[in-house]
Structures are given as structure tokens and as C-alpha cells.
C-alpha positions as CSV (number, residue, x, y, z in Angstrom):
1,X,-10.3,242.3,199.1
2,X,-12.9,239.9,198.7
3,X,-13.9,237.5,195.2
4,X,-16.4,239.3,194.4
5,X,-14.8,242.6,194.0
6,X,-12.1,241.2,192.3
7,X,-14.5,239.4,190.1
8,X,-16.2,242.9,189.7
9,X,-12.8,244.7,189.1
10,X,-11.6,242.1,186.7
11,X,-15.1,242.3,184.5
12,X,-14.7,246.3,184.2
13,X,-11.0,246.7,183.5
14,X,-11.7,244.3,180.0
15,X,-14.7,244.6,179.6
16,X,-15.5,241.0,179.1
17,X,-18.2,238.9,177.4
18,X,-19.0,235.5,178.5
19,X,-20.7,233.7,175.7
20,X,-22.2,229.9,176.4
21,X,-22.8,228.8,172.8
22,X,-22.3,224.7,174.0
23,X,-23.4,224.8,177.2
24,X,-25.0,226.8,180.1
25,X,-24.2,228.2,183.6
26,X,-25.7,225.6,185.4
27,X,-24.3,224.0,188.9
28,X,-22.6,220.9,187.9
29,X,-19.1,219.6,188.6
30,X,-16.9,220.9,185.8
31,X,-13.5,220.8,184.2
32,X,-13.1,224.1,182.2
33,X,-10.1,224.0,180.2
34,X,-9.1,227.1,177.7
35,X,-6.1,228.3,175.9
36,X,-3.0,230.0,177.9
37,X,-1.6,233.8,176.9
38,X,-1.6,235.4,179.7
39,X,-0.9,235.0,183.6
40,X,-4.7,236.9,183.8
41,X,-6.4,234.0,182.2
42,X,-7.7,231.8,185.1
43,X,-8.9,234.9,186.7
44,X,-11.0,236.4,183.8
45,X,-12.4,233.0,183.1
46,X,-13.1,232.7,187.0
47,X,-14.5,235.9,187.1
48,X,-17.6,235.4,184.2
49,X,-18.5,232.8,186.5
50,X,-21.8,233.4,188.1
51,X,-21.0,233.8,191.7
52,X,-22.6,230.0,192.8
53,X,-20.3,228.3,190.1
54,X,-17.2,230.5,190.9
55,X,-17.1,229.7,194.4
56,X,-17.0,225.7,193.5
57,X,-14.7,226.3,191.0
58,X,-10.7,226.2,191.4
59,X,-8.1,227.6,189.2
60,X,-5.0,225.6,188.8
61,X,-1.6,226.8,189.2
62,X,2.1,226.5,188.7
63,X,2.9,226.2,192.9
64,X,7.0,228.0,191.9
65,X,4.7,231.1,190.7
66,X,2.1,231.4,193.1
67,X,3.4,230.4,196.0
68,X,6.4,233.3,196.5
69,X,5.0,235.0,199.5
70,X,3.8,238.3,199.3
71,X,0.6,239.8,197.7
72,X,0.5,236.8,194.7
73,X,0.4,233.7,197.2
74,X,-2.4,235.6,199.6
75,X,-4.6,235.9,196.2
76,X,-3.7,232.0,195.7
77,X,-4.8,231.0,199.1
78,X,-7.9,232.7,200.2
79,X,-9.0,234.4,197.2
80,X,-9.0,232.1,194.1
81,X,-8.5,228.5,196.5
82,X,-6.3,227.3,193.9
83,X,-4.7,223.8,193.2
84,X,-0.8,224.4,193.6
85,X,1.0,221.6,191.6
86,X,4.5,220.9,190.7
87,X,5.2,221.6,187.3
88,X,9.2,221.0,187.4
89,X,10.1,218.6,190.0
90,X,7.8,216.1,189.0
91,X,8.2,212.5,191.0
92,X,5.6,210.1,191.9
93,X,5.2,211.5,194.9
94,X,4.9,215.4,193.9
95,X,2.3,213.9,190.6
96,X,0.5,217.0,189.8
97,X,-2.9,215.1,189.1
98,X,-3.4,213.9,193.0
99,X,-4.2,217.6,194.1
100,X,-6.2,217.9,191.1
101,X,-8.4,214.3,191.6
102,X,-8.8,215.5,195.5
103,X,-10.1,218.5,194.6
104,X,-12.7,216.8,192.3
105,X,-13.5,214.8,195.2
106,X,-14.2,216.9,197.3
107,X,-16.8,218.4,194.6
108,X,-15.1,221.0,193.5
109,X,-14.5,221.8,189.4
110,X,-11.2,223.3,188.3
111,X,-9.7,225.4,185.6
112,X,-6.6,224.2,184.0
113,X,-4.6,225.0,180.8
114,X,-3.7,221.6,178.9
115,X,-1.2,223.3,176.8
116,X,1.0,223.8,180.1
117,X,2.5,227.3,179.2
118,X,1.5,230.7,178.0
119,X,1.7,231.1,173.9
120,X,1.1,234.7,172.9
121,X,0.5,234.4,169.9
122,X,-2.6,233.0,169.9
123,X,-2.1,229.4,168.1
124,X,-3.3,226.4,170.5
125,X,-0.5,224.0,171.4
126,X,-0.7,220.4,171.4
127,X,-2.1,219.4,174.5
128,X,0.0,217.6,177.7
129,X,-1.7,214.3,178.8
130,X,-3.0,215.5,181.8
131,X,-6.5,216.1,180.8
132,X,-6.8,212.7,179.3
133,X,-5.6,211.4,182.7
134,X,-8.5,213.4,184.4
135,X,-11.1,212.5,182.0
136,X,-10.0,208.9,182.2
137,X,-10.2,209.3,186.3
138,X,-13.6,211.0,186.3
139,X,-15.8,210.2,183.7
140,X,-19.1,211.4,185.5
141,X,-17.2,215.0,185.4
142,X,-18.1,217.5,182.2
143,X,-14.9,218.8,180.5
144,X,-16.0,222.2,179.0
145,X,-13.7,223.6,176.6
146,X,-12.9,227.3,177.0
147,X,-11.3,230.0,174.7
148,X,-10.3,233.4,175.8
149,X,-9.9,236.0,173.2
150,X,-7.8,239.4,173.2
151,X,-6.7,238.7,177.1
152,X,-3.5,238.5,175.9
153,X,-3.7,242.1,175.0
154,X,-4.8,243.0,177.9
155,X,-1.5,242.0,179.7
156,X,1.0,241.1,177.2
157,X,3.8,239.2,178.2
158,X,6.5,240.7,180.4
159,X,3.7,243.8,181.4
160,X,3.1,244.5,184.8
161,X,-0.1,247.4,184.2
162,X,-3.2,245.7,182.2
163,X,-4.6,248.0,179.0
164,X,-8.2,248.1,179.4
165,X,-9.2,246.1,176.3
166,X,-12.4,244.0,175.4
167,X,-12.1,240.2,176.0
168,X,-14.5,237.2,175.0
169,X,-14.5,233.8,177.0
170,X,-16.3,231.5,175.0
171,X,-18.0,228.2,176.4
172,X,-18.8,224.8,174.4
173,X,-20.6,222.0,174.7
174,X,-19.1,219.3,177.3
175,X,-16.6,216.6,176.5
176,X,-16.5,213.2,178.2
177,X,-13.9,210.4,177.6
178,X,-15.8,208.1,174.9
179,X,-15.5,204.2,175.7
180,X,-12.5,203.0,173.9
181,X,-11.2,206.3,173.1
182,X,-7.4,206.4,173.2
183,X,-5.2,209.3,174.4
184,X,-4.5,210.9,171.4
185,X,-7.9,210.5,170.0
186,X,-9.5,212.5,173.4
187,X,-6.6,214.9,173.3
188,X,-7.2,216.2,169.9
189,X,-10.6,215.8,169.6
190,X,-10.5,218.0,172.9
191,X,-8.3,220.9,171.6
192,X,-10.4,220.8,168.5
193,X,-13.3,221.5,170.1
194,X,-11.3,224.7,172.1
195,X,-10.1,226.0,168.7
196,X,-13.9,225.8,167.1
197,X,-14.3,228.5,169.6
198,X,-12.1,231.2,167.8
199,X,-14.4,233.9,167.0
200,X,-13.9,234.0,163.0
């Protein structure tokens, strides 16, 4: 099955909206980061993609969920292209943010989830420090904040079928790490700017 009919696929079973209110669809290396509810998320925001940003663009994924074998770690690989990283073994040599940085390198733009694990019930986490360290390595790179709305109906947790539902992926306006900004200053100035993106 190739991207685009899973792009296609994806885009009819919820019925999705992509809305850019801060920003537009425009070919320019990107770090989209939303909120986490469901294992569907990097897909549906991957899918609204037009087709010349969503093939430079590179979800990233937990490597002990994706990479199992079988049907999942095919769709990893040669579907989506994603960024496997170690999420529980961490050591300086397994650092999650060195796939990530050579995958910016290489021009690519990713899709990440700074809160780090799914929360169903739609509040935003605090945010792990990863993105600050990517923002910090790549300051020429946009940081678009991202929120996905009713996905998490969709395919609630511990589901296997989706429920055709409508869903919303909202885009704002870019972030870039301000000169002198600290860590927790970028961090929740950055998840701030996702949660302004809740449809009221």
C-alpha cells in the first residue's frame, strides 16, 4: 500500500480538517509538534500534509513499538520513514536526539510529541526537554505547534477498530528559540502556544 492511499484512507475514515490559522503549507524544513492521545496521531497529522511536505516530513517513534516485526514495523520503514529512538534504555550512546538531528540534516522535518506519552484525556502534559534541545540545535528550523482534536475518539485507548469520527489538526504560527531564552521559558512558552489551539 502506498502513502498516498494511506494518506487517502486515513483522511476518509475521520473525516479530518486541517486548519493553518499561524502558518501555511509551504516547503520549509519543519518541526511539527502536537499533543499525544492516540497511537493514530502521527499518521493523521502526516496525512493533512500536502503530498510535497509529507514526503519530507518524518514521524517519530517509540523504536520497542514500531519496530516488532510484522505489519506495524513494514508501515514504520517504507511507509511513514520514521525516526526510531530509544525511549527506555537511554545511554549516551542510544541518545534519542542524534537520529532526530540527522534527520534534520539531511533536510528532512519531523513530527514529535514533547509530552512523551499518550494522555486521553485531552489535558496537555508538561513538556520533556527534548524539544528545547532541538530548538537549541537548529535554530534556522521552524517549530510549528500542532493540536489534534477528537482523534482520541477515533481510536481510544486499548481499541484495535477506529470509529469513523471527525478530527481537526490545527496549525500555529512558528516558534524559534529566542536569544537568551532558557529551557523552561521555551518549553512553556511552546506548549502554550499548542494549547491556544484548542478549539473553544
Amino acid at each position: 500500500m502506498t502513502a498516498s492511499l494511506i494518506a487517502g484512507f486515513t483522511r476518509l475514515l475521520t473525516g479530518v480538517r486541517a486548519r493553518w490559522r499561524g502558518c501555511a503549507p509551504v516547503p520549509e524544513q519543519r518541526v511539527y509538534f502536537a499533543n499525544h492521545t492516540s497511537n493514530l496521531d502521527f499518521v493523521l497529522l502526516w496525512s493533512v500534509l500536502p503530498g510535497e511536505l509529507r514526503r519530507k516530513t518524518r514521524p517519530v517513534g517509540a523504536r520497542d513499538y514500531w519496530q516488532t516485526g510484522g505489519i506495524r514495523e513494514l508501515l514504520a520503514h517504507r511507509v511513514f520513514r520514521a525516526v526510531l529512538i530509544e525511549r527506555r534504555d537511554v545511554t549516551r550512546e542510544n541518545n534519542p536526539l542524534v537520529p532526530m538531528l540527522d534527520a534534520l540534516s539531511a533536510g528532512e522535518s519531523l513530527i514529535l510529541f514533547p509530552e512523551g506519552t499518550r494522555n486521553a484525556d485531552c489535558e496537555v502534559n508538561p513538556f520533556k526537554t527534548g524539544l528545547f534541545h532541538l530548538a537549541k540545535a537548529r535554530r534556522e528550523v521552524a517549530f510549528v505547534p500542532v493540536f489534534i482534536e477528537n482523534l482520541n475518539r477515533v481510536l481510544p485507548k486499548g481499541e484495535v477498530l477506529p470509529v469513523p469520527m471527525l478530527c481537526t489538526v490545527s496549525f500555529g504560527e512558528p516558534l524559534r528559540l529566542a536569544e537568551g531564552e532558557t529551557k523552561p521559558q521555551f518549553l512553556t512558552r511552546a506548549r502554550e502556544a499548542m494549547v491556544a489551539l484548542r478549539p473553544q
